[in-house]
N, C-alpha and C positions, 0 to 999 in steps of 0.2 A: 202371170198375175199371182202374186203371193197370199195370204190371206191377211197379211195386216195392210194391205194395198186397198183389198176390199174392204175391207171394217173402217176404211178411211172415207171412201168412196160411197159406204151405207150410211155413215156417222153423216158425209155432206147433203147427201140425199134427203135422209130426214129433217136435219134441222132447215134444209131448203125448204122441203113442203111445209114445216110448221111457217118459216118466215111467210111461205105464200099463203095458208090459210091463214094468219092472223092479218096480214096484211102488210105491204108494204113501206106503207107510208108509218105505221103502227109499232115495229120493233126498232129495240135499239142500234145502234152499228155496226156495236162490238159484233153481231151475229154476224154479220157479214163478211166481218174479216177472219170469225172461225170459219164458216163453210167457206171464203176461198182457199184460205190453208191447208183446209181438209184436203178439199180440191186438187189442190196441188201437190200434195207429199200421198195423195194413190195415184196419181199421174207419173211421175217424178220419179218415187219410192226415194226424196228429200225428206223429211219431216223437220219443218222448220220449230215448232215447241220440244219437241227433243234435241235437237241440237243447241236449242238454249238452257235447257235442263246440263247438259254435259258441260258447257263453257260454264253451267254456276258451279260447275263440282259435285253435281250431285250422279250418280252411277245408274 
């Protein structure tokens, strides 16, 4: 496990507890589709918003 694998996996964590403390019926979507991403790129060690950062050209 690397450590930006974890700071992915701490980054999902948190905003998970916040989505559960504020509630779920109560926050918008978009959160949900960060923390699966999150999720998924310290699983993976994918990062799907960095790879769309590199396809816009940016370094």
């Amino acid at each position: 496990m690397t450590a930006q694998r974890m700071l992915f996996l701490t980054v999902a964590s948190l905003l998970g507890t916040g989505v559960w403390l504020s509630g779920w019926d109560q926050v918008h979507w978009l959160l949900y589709v960060l923390t699966v991403m999150l999720v998924f790129a310290g699983v993976t060690g994918i990062c799907p918003g960095l790879l769309l950062y590199k396809q816009l050209g940016l370094k």
